[in-house]
mmCIF entry with sequence, helices, sheets and N, C-alpha, C, O atoms, coordinates in Angstrom:
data_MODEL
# 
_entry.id   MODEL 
# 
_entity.id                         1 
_entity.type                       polymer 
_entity.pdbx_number_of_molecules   1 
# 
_entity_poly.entity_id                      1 
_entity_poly.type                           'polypeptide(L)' 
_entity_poly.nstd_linkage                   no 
_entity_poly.nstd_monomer                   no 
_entity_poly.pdbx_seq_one_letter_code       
;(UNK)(UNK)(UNK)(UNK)(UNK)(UNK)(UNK)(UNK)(UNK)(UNK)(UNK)(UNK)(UNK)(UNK)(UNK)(UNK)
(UNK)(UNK)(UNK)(UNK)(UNK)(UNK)(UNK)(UNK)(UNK)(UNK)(UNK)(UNK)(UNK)(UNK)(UNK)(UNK)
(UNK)(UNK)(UNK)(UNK)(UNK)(UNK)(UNK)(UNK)(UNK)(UNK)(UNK)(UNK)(UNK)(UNK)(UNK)(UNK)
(UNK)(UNK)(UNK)(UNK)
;
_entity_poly.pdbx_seq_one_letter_code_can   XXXXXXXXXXXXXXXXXXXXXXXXXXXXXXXXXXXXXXXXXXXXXXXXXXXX 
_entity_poly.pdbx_strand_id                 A 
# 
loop_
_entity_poly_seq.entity_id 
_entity_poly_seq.num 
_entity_poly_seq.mon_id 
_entity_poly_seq.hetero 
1 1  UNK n 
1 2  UNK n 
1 3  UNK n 
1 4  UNK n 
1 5  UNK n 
1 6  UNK n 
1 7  UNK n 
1 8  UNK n 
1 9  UNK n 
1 10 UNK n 
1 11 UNK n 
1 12 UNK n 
1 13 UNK n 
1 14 UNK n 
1 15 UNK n 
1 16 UNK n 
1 17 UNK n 
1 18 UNK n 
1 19 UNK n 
1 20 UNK n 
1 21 UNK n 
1 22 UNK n 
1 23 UNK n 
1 24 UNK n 
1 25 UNK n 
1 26 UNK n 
1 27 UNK n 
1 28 UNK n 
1 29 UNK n 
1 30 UNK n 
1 31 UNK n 
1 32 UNK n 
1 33 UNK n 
1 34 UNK n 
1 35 UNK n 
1 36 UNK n 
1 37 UNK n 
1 38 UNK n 
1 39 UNK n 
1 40 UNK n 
1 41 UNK n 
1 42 UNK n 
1 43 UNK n 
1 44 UNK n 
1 45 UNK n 
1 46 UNK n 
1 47 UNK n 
1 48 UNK n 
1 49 UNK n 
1 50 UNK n 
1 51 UNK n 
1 52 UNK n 
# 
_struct_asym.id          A 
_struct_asym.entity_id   1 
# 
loop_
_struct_conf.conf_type_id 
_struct_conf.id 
_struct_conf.pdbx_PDB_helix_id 
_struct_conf.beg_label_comp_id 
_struct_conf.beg_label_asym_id 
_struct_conf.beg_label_seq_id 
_struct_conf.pdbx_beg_PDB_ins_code 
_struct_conf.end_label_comp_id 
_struct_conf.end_label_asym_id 
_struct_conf.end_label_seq_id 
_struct_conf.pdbx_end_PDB_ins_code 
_struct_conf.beg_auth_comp_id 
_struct_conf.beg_auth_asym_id 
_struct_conf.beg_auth_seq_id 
_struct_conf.end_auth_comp_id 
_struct_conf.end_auth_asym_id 
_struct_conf.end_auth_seq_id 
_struct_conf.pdbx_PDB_helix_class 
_struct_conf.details 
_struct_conf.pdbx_PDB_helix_length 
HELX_P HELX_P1 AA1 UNK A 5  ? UNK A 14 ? UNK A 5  UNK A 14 1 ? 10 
HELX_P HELX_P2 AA2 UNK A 17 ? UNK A 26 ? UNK A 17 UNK A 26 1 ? 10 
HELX_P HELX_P3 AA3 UNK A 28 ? UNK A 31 ? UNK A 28 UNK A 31 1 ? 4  
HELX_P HELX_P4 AA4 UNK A 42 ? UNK A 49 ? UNK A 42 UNK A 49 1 ? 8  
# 
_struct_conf_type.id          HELX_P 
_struct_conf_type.criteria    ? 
_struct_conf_type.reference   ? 
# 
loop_
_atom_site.group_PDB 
_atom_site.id 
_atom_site.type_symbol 
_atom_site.label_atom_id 
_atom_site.label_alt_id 
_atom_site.label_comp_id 
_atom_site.label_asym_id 
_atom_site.label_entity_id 
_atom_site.label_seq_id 
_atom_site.pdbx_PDB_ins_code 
_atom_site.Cartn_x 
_atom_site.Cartn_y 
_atom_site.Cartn_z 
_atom_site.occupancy 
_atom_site.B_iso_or_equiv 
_atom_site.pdbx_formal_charge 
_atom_site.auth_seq_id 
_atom_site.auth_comp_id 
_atom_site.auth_asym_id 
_atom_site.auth_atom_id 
_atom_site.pdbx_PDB_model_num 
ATOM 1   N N  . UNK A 1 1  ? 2.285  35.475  12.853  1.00 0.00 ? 1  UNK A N  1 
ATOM 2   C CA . UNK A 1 1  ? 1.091  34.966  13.490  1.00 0.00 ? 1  UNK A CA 1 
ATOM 3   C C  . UNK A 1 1  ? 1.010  33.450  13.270  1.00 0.00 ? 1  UNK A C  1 
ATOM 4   O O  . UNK A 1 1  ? 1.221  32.961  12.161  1.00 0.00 ? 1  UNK A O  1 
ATOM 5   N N  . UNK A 1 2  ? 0.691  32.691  14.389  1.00 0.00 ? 2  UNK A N  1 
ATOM 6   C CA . UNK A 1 2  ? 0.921  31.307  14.225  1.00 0.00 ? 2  UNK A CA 1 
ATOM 7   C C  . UNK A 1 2  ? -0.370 30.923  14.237  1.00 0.00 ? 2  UNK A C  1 
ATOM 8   O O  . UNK A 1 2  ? -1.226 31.574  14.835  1.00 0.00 ? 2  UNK A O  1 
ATOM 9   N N  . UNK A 1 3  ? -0.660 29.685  13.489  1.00 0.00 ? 3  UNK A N  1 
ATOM 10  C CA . UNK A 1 3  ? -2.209 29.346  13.168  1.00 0.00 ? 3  UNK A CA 1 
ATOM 11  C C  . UNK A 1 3  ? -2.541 28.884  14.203  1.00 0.00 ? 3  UNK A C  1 
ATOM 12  O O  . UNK A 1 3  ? -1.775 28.759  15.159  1.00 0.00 ? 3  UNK A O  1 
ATOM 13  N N  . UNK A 1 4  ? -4.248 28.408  14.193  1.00 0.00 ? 4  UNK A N  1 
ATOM 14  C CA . UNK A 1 4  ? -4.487 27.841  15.554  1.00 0.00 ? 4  UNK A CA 1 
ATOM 15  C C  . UNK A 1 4  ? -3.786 26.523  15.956  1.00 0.00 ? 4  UNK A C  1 
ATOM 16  O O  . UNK A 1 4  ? -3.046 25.964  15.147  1.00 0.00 ? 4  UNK A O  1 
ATOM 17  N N  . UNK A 1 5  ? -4.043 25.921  17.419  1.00 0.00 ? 5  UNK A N  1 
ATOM 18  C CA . UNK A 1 5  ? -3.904 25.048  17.524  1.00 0.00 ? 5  UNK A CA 1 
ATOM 19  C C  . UNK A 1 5  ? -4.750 23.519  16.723  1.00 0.00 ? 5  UNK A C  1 
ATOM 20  O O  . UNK A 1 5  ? -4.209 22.444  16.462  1.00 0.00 ? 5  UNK A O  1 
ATOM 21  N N  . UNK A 1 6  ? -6.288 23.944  16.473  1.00 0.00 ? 6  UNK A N  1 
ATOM 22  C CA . UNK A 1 6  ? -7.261 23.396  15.808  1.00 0.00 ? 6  UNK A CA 1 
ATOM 23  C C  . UNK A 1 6  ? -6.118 22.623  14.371  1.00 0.00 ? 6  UNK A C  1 
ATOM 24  O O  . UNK A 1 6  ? -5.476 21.582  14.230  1.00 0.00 ? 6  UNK A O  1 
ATOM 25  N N  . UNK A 1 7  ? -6.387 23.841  13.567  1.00 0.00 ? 7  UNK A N  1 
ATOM 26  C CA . UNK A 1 7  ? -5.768 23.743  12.561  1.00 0.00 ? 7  UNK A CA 1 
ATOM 27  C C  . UNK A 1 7  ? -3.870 22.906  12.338  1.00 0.00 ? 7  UNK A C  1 
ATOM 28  O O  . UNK A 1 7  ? -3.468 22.274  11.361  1.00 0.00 ? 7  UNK A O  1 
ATOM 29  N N  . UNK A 1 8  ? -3.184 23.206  13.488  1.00 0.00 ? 8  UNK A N  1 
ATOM 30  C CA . UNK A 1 8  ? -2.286 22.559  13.707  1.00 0.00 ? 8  UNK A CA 1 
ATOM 31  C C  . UNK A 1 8  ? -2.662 21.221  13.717  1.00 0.00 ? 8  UNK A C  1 
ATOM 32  O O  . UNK A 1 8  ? -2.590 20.625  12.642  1.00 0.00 ? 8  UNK A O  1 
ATOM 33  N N  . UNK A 1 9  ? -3.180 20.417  15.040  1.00 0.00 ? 9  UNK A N  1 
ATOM 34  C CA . UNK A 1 9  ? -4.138 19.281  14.710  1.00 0.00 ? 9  UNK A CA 1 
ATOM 35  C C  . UNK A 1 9  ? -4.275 18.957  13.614  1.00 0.00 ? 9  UNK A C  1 
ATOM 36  O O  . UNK A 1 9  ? -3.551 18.077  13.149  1.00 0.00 ? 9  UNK A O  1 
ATOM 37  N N  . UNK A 1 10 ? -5.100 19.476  12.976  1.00 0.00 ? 10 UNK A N  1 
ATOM 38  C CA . UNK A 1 10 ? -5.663 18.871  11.792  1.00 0.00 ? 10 UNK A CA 1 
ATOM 39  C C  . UNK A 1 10 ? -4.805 18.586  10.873  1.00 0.00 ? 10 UNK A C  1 
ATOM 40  O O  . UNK A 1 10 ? -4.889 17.554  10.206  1.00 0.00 ? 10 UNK A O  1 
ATOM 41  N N  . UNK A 1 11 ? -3.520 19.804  10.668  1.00 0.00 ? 11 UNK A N  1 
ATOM 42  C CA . UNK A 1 11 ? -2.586 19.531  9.808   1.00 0.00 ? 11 UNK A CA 1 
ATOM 43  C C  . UNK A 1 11 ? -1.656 18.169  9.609   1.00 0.00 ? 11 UNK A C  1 
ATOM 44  O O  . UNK A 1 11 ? -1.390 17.428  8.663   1.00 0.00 ? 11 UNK A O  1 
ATOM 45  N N  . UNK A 1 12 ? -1.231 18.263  11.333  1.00 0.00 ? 12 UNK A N  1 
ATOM 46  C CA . UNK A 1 12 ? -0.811 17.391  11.794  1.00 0.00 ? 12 UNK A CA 1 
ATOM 47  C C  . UNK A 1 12 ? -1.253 15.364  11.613  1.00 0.00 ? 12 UNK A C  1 
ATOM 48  O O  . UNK A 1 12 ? -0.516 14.378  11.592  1.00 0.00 ? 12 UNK A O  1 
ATOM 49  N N  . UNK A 1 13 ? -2.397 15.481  11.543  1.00 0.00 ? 13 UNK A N  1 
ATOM 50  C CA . UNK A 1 13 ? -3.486 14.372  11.690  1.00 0.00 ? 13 UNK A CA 1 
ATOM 51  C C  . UNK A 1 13 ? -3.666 13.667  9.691   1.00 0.00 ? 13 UNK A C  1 
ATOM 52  O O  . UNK A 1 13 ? -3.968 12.625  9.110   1.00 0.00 ? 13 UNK A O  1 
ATOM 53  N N  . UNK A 1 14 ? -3.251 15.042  9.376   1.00 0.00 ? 14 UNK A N  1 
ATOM 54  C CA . UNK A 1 14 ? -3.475 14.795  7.581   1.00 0.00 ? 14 UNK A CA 1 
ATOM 55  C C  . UNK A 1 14 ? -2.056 14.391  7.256   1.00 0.00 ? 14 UNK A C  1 
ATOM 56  O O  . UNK A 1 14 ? -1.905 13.660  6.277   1.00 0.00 ? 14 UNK A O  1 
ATOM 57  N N  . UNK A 1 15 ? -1.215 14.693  7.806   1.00 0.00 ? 15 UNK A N  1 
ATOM 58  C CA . UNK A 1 15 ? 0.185  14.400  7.204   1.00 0.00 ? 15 UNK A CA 1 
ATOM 59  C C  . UNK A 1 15 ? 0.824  13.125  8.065   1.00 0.00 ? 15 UNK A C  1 
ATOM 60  O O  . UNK A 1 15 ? 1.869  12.566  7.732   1.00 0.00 ? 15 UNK A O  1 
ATOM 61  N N  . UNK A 1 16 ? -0.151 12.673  9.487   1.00 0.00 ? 16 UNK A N  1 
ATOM 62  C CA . UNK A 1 16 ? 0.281  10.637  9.407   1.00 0.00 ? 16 UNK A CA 1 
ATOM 63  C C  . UNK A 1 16 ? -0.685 10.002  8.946   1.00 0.00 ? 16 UNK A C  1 
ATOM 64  O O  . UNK A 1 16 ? -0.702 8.798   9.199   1.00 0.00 ? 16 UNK A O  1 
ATOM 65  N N  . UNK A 1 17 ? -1.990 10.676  7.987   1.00 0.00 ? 17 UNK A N  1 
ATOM 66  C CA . UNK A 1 17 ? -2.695 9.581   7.483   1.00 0.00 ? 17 UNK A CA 1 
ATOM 67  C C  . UNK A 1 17 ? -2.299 9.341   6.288   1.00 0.00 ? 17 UNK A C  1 
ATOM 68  O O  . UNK A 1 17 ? -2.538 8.281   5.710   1.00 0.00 ? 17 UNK A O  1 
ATOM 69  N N  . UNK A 1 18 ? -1.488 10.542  5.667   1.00 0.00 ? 18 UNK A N  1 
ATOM 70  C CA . UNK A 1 18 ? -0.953 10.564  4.149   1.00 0.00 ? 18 UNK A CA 1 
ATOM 71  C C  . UNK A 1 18 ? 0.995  9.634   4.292   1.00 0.00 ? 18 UNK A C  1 
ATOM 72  O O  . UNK A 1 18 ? 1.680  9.210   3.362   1.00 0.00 ? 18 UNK A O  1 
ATOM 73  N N  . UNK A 1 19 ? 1.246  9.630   5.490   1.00 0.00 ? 19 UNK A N  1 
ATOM 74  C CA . UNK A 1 19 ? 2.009  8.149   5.869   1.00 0.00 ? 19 UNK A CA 1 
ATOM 75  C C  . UNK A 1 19 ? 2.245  7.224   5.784   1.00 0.00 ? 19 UNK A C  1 
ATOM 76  O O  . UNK A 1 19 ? 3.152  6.618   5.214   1.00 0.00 ? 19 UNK A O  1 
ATOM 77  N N  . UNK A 1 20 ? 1.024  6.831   6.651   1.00 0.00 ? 20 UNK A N  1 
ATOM 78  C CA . UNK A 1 20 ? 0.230  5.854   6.709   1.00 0.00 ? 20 UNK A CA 1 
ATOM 79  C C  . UNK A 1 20 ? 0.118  5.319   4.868   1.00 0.00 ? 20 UNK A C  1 
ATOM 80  O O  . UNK A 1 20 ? 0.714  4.373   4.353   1.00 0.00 ? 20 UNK A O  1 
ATOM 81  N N  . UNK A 1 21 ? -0.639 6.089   4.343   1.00 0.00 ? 21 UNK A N  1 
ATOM 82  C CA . UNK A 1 21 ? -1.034 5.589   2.691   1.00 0.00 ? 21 UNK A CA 1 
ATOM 83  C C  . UNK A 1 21 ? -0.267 5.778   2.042   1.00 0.00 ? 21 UNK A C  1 
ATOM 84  O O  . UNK A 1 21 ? -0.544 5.213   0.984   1.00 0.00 ? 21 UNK A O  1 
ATOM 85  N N  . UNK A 1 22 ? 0.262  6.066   2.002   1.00 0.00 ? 22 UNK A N  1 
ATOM 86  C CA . UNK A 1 22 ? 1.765  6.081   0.996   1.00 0.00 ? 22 UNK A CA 1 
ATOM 87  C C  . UNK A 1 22 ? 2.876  4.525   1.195   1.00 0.00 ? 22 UNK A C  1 
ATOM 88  O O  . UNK A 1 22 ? 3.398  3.753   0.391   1.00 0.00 ? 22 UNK A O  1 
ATOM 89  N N  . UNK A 1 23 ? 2.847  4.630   2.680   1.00 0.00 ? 23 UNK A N  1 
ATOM 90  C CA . UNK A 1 23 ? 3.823  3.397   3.104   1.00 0.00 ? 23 UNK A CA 1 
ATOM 91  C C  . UNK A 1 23 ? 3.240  1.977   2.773   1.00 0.00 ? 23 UNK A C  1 
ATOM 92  O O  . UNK A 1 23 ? 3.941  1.005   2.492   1.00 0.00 ? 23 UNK A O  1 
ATOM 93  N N  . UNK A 1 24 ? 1.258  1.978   2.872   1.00 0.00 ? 24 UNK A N  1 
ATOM 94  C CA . UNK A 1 24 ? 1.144  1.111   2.545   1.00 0.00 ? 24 UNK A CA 1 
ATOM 95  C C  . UNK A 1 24 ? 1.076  0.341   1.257   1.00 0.00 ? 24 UNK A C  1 
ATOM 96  O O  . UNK A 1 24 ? 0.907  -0.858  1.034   1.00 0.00 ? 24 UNK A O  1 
ATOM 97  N N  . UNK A 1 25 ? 1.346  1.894   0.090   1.00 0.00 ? 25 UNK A N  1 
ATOM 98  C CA . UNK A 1 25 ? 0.520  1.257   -1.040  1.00 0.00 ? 25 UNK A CA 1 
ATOM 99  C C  . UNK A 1 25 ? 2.171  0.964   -1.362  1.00 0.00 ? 25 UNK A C  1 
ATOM 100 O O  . UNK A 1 25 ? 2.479  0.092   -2.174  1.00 0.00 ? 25 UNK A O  1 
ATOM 101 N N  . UNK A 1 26 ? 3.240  1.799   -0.628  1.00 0.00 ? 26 UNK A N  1 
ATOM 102 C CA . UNK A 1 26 ? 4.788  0.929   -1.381  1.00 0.00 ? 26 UNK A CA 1 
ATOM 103 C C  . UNK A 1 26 ? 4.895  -0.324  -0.732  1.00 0.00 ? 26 UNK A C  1 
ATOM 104 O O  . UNK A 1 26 ? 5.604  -0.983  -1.492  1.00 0.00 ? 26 UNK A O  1 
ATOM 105 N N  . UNK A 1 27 ? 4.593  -1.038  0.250   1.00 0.00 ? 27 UNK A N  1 
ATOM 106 C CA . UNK A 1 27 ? 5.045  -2.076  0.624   1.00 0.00 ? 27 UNK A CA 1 
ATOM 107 C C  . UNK A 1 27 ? 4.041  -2.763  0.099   1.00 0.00 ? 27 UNK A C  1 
ATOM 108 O O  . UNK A 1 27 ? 4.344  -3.947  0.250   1.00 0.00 ? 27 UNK A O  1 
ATOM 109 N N  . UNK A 1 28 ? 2.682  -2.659  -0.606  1.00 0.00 ? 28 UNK A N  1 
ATOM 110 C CA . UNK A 1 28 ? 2.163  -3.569  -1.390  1.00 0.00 ? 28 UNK A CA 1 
ATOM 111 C C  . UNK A 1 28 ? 2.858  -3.801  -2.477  1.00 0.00 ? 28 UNK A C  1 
ATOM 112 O O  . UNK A 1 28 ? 3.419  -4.868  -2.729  1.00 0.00 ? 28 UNK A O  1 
ATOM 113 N N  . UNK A 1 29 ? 2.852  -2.503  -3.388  1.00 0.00 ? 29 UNK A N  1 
ATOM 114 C CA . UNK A 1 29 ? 3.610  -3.066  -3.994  1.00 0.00 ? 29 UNK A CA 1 
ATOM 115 C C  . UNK A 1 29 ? 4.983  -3.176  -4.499  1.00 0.00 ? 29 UNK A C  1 
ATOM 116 O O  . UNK A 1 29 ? 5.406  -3.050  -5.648  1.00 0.00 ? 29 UNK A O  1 
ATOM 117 N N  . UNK A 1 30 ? 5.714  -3.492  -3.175  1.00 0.00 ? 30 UNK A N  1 
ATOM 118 C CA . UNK A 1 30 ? 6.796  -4.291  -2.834  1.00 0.00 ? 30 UNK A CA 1 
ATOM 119 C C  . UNK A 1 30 ? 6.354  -5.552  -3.346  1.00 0.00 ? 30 UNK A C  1 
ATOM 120 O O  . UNK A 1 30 ? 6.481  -6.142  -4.419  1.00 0.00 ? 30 UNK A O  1 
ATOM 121 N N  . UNK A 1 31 ? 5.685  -5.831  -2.031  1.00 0.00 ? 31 UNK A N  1 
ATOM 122 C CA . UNK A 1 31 ? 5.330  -7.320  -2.454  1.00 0.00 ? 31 UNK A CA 1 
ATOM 123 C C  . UNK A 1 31 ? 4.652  -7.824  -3.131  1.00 0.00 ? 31 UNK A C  1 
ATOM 124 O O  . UNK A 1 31 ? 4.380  -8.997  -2.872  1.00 0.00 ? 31 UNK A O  1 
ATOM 125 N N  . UNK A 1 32 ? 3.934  -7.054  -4.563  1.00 0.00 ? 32 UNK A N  1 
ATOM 126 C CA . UNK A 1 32 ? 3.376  -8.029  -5.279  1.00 0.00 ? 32 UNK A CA 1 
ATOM 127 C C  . UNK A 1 32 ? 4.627  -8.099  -6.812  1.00 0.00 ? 32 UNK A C  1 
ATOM 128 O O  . UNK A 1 32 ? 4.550  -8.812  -7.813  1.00 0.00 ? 32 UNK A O  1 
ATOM 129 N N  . UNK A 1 33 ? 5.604  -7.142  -6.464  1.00 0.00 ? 33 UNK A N  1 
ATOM 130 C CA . UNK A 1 33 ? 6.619  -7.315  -6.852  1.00 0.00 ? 33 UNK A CA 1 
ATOM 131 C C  . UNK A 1 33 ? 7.349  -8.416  -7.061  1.00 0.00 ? 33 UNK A C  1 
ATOM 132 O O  . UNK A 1 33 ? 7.769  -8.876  -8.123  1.00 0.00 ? 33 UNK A O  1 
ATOM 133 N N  . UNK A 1 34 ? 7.516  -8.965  -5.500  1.00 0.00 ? 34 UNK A N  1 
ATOM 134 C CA . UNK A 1 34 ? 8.248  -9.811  -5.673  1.00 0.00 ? 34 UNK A CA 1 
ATOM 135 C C  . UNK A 1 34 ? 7.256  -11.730 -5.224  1.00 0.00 ? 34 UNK A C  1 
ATOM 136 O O  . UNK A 1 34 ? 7.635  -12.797 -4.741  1.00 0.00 ? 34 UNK A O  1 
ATOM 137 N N  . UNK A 1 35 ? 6.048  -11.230 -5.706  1.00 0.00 ? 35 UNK A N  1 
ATOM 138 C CA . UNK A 1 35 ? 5.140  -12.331 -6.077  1.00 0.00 ? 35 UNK A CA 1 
ATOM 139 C C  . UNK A 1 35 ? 4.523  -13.226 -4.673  1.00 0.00 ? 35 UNK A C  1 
ATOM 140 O O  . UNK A 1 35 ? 4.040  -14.355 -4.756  1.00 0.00 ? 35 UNK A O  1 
ATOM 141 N N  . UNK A 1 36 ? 4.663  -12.466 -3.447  1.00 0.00 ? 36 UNK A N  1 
ATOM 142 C CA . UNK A 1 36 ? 4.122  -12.818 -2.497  1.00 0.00 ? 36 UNK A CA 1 
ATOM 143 C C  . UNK A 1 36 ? 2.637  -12.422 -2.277  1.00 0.00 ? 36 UNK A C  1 
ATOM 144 O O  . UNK A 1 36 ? 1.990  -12.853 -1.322  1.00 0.00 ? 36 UNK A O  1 
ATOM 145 N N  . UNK A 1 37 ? 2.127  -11.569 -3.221  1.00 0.00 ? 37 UNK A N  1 
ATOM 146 C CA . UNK A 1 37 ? 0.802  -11.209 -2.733  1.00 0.00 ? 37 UNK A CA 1 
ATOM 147 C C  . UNK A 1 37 ? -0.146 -11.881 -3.838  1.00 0.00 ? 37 UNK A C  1 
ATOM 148 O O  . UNK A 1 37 ? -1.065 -12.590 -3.427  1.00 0.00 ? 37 UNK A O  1 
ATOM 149 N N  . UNK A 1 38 ? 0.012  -11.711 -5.125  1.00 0.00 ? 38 UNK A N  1 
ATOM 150 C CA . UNK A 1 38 ? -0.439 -11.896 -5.934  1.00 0.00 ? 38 UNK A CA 1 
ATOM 151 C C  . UNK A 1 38 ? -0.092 -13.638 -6.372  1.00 0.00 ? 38 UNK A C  1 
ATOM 152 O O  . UNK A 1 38 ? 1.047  -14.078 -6.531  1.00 0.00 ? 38 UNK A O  1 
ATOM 153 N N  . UNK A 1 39 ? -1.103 -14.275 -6.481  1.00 0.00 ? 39 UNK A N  1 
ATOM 154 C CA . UNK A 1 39 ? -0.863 -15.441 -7.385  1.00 0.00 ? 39 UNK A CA 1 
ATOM 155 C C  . UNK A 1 39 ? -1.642 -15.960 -8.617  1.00 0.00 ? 39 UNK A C  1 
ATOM 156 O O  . UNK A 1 39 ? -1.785 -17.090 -9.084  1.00 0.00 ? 39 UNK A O  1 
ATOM 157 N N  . UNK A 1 40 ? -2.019 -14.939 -8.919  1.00 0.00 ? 40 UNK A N  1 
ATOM 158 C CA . UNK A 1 40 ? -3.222 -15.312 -9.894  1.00 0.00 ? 40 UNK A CA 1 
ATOM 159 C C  . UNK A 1 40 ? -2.609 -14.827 -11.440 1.00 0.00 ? 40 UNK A C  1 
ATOM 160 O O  . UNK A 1 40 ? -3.438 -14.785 -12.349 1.00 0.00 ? 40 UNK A O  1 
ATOM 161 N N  . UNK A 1 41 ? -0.672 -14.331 -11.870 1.00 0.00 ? 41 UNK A N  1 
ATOM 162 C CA . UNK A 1 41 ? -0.148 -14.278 -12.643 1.00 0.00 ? 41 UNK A CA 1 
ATOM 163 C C  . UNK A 1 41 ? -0.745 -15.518 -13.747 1.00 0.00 ? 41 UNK A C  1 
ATOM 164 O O  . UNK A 1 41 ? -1.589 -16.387 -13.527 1.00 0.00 ? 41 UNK A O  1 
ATOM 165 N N  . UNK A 1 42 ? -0.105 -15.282 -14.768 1.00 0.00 ? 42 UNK A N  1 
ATOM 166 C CA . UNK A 1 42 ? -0.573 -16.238 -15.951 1.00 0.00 ? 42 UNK A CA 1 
ATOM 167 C C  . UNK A 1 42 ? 0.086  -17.383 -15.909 1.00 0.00 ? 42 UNK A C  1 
ATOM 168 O O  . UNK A 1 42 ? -0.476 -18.476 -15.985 1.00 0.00 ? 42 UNK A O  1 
ATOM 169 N N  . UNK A 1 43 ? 1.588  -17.186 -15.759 1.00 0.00 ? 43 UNK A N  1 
ATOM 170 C CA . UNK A 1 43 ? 2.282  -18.387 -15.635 1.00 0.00 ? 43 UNK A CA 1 
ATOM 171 C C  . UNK A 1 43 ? 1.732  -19.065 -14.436 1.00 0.00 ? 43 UNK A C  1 
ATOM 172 O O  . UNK A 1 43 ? 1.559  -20.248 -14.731 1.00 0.00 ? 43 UNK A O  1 
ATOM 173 N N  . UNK A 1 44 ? 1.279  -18.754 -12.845 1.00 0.00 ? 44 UNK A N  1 
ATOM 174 C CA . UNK A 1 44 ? 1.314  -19.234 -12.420 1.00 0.00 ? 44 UNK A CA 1 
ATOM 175 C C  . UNK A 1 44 ? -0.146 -20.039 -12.692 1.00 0.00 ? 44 UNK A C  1 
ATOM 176 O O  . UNK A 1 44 ? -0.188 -21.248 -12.464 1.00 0.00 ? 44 UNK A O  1 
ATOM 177 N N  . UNK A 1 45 ? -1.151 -19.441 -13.109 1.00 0.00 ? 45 UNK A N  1 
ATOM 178 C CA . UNK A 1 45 ? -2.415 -20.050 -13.652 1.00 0.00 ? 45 UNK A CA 1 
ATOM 179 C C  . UNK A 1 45 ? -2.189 -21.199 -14.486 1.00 0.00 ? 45 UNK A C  1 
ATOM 180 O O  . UNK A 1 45 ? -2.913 -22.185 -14.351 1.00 0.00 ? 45 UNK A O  1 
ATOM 181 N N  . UNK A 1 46 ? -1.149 -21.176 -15.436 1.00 0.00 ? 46 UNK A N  1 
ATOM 182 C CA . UNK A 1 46 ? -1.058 -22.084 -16.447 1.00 0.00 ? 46 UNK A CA 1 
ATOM 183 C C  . UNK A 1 46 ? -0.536 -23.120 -15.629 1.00 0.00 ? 46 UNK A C  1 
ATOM 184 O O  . UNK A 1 46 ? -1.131 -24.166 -15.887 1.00 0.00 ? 46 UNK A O  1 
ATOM 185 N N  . UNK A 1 47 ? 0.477  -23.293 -14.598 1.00 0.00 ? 47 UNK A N  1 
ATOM 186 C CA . UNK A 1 47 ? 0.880  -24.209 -14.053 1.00 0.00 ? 47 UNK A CA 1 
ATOM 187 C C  . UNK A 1 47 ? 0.268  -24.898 -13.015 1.00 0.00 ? 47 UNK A C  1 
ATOM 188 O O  . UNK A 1 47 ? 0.722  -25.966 -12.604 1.00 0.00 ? 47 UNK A O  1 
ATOM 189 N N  . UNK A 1 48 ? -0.851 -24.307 -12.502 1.00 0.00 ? 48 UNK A N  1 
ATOM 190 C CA . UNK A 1 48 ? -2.058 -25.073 -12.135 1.00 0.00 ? 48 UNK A CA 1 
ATOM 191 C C  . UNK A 1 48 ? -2.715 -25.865 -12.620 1.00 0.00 ? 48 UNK A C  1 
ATOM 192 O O  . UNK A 1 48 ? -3.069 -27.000 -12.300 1.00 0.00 ? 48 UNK A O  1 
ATOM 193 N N  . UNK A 1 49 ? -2.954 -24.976 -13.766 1.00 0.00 ? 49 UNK A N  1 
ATOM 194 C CA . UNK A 1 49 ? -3.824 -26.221 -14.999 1.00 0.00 ? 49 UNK A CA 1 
ATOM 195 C C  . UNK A 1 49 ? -3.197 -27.418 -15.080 1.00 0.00 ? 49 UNK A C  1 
ATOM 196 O O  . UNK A 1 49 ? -3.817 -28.460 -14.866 1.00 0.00 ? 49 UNK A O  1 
ATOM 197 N N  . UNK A 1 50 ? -2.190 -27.408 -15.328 1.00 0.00 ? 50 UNK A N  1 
ATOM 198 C CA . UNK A 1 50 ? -1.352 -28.591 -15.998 1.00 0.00 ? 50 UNK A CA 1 
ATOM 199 C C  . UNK A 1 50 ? -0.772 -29.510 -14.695 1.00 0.00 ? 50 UNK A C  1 
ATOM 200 O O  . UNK A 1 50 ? -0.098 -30.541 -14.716 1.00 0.00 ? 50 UNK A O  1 
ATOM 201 N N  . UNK A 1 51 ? -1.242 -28.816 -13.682 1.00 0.00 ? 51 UNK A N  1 
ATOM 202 C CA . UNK A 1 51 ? -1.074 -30.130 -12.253 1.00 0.00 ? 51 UNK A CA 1 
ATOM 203 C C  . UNK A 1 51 ? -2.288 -30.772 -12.160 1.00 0.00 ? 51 UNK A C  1 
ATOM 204 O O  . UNK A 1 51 ? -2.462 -31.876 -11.643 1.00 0.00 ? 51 UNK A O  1 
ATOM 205 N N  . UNK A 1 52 ? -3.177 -30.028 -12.696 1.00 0.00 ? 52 UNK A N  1 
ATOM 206 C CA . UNK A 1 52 ? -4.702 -31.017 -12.592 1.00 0.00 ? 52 UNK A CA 1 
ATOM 207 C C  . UNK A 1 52 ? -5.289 -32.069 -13.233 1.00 0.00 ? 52 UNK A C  1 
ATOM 208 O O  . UNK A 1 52 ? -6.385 -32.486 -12.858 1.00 0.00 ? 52 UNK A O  1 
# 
């Protein structure tokens, strides 16, 4: 017995939003990995200071 179509939908609809969030939270942090997102590190704080 195959479920409804409803429920297909829905299944369907939950598994590209769980996609969706998964892909985004790895390519965040991808990139705060590799220091494109984030700049508020310590070193980079300290080397602010000391340009001012």
């Amino acid at each position: 017995m195959s479920p409804s179509a409803f429920a297909a939908v829905a299944l369907l609809g939950f598994w590209v939003l769980m996609m969706f969030v998964v892909t985004a939270a790895t390519g965040e942090d991808q990139l705060r990995a590799t220091g494109w997102v984030d700049d508020s590190t310590p070193d980079r704080r300290e080397r602010s200071r000391s340009k001012d």
